[in-house]
C-alpha positions in Angstrom: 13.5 -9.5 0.6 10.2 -11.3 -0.3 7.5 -9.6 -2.5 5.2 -8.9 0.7 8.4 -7.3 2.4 8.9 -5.1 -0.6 5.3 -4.3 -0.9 5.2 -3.4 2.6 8.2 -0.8 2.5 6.6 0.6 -0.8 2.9 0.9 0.8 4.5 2.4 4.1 6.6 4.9 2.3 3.6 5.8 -0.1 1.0 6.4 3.3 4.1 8.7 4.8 3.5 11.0 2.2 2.0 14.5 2.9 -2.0 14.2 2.0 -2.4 10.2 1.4 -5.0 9.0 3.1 -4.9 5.6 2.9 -2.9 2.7 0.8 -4.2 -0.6 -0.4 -2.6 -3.3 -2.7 -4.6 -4.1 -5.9 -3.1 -7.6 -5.4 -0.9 -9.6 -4.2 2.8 -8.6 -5.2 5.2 -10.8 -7.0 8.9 -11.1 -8.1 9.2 -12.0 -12.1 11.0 -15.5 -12.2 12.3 -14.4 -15.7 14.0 -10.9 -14.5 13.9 -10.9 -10.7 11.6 -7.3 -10.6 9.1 -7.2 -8.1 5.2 -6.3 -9.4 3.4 -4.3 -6.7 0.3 -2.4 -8.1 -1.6 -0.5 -5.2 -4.3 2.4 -4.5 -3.5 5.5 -3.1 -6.3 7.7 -1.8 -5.0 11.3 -1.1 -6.6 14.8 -1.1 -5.5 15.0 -4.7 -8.0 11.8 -5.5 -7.7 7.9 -5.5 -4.8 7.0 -8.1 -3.9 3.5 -9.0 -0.2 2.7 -9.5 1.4 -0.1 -11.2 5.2 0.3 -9.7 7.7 -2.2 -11.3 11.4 -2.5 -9.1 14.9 -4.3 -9.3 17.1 -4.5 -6.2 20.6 -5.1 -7.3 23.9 -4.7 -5.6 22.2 -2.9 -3.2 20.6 -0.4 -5.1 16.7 0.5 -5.7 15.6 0.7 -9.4 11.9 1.7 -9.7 9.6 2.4 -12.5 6.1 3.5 -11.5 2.8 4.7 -13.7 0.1 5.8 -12.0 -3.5 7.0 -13.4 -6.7 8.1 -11.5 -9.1 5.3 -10.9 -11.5 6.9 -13.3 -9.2 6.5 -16.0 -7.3 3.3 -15.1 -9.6 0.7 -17.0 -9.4 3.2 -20.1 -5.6 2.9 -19.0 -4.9 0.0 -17.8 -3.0 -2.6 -20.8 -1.1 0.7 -21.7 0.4 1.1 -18.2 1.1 -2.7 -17.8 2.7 -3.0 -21.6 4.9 0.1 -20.6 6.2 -1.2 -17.1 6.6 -4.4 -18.2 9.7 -3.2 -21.0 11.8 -1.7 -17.7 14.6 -4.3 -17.6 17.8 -3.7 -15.6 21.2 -4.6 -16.4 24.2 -3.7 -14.4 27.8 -4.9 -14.8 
């Protein structure tokens, strides 16, 4: 699907969760033209605090690959080029 179908199935499964509150995307999600991963990053605000996630995922022959890092918004700035250089190094390859 699109990157805003993606996001949408990733938001609506994160707000089904026991004790989230409310889910909003940080912006707007992409695929990678060099690798074909879709980049959603999104807030989650739960009764265990407001988390921001930076989720990286590959859909290939029709399976779902998905590597996600999430840190409390308190400590995401502190956080934040750590979690993006990690995700960034997920790369898929399936034969």
């Amino acid at each position: 699907g699109t990157p805003e179908e993606v996001a949408a199935r990733v938001v609506t499964a994160e707000v089904n969760r026991d004790g989230i509150f409310q889910v909003t995307l940080v912006k707007d999600p992409v695929e990678n033209p060099n690798n074909g991963c879709y980049e959603i990053d999104y807030l989650s605000d739960g009764k265990r605090g407001k988390k921001n996630f930076v989720t990286r995922i590959f859909i290939q022959k029709n399976m779902l690959y998905v590597l996600t890092a999430q840190a409390k918004v308190e400590n995401y700035e502190e956080l934040e080029q750590e979690m993006l250089d990690c995700v960034k190094t997920f790369s898929l390859t399936v034969n």
